[in-house]
N, C-alpha and C positions, 0 to 999 in steps of 0.2 A: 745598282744591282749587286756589286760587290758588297756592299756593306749589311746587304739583307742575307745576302749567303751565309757570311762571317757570324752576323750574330743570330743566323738560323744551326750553326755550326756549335757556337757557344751556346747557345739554349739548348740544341741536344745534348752535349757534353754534360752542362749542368743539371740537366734531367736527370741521365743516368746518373750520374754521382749520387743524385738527392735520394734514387731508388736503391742505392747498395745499401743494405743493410749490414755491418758487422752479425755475425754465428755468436749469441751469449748463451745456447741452452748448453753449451758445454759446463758440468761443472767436476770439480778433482772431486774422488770419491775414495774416502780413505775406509779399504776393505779389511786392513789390517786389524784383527784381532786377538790380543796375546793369550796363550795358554793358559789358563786358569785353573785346570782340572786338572795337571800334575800334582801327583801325592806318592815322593818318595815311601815304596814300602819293603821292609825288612824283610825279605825270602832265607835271611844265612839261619840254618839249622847246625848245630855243633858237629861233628864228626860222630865223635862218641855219644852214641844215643843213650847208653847205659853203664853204671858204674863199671869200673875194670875188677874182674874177678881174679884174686890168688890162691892158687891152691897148690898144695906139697904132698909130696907122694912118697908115702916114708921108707917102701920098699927099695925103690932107686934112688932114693934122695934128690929126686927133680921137684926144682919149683917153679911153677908156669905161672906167669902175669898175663890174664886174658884179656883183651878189649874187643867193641865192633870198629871197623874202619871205614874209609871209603866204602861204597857200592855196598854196603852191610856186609861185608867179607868180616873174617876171626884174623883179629894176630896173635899170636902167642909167641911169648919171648920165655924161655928157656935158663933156666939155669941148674947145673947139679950142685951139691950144697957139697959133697963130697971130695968131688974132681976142680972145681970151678972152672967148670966149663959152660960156655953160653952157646947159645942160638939162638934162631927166630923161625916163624911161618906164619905166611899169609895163606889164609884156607877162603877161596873163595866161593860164591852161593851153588856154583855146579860142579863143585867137591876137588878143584881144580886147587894145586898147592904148590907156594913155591918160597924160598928162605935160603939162608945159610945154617950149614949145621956145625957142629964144635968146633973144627978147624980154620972155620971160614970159607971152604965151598959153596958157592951160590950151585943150589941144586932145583929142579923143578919135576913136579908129578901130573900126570894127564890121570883124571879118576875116570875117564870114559874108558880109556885104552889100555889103561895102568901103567903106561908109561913112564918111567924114570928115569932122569937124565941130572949126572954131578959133575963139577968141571973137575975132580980129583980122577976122571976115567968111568967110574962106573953108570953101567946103559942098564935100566931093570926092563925085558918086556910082559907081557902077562898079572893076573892076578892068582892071589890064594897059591894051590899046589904047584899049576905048572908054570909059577911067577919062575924066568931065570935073568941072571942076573951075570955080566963080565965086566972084566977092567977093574980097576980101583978098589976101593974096599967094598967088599958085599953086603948090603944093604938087607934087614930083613923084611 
């Protein structure tokens, strides 16, 4: 009796065994695929859109070097032929200004408010007749 158990025992063992199946539907699946459709493209536009304009002014003897700048704002850079004296201004597209002027004052203008303001003292508020102006040199 023993020995029918034993190899009723091994025959079930080896049953099962016969029935496991190894899992082969697994397979690696390489999804990986490289960019192909980058195309470095040139966006840099020059600064200067248009040649720089000079022009002299033979009454005061100012001669102004025009360019566009950043944001299409005006620079103008300033020289009197007389004094040699320089300056600059940045005019930007909402009439807004701001520069050093002959002494080297970094000064700034509001064209909404007419605001003027020099670090030499002088405050301008207003425009046209009731523009006033204190401190520093008076500005016209």
């Amino acid at each position: 009796m023993r020995l029918i158990l034993i190899a009723a025992v091994m025959f079930t063992g080896m049953a099962s065994a016969q029935q496991y199946k190894p899992v082969t539907t697994f397979k690696p699946v390489n999804t990986y695929k490289p960019v192909t459709t980058y195309k470095p493209v040139n966006t840099y536009k020059p600064v200067t859109t248009y040649k720089p304009v000079t022009t002299f002014d033979v009454n005061s003897g100012n001669l102004y070097y025009t360019t566009k700048g950043l944001n299409n704002a005006t620079n103008v850079r300033g020289t009197n032929t007389r004094t040699g004296t320089n300056w600059n201004t940045t005019i930007k597209t909402n009439g807004n200004m701001q520069g050093l002027d002959g002494k080297g004052n970094s000064w700034q203008y509001d064209a909404k408010s007419g605001n003027y303001f020099n670090t030499n003292g002088t405050i301008c508020t207003g425009k046209g007749a009731s523009r006033i102006c204190t401190g520093g040199t008076k500005v016209p």
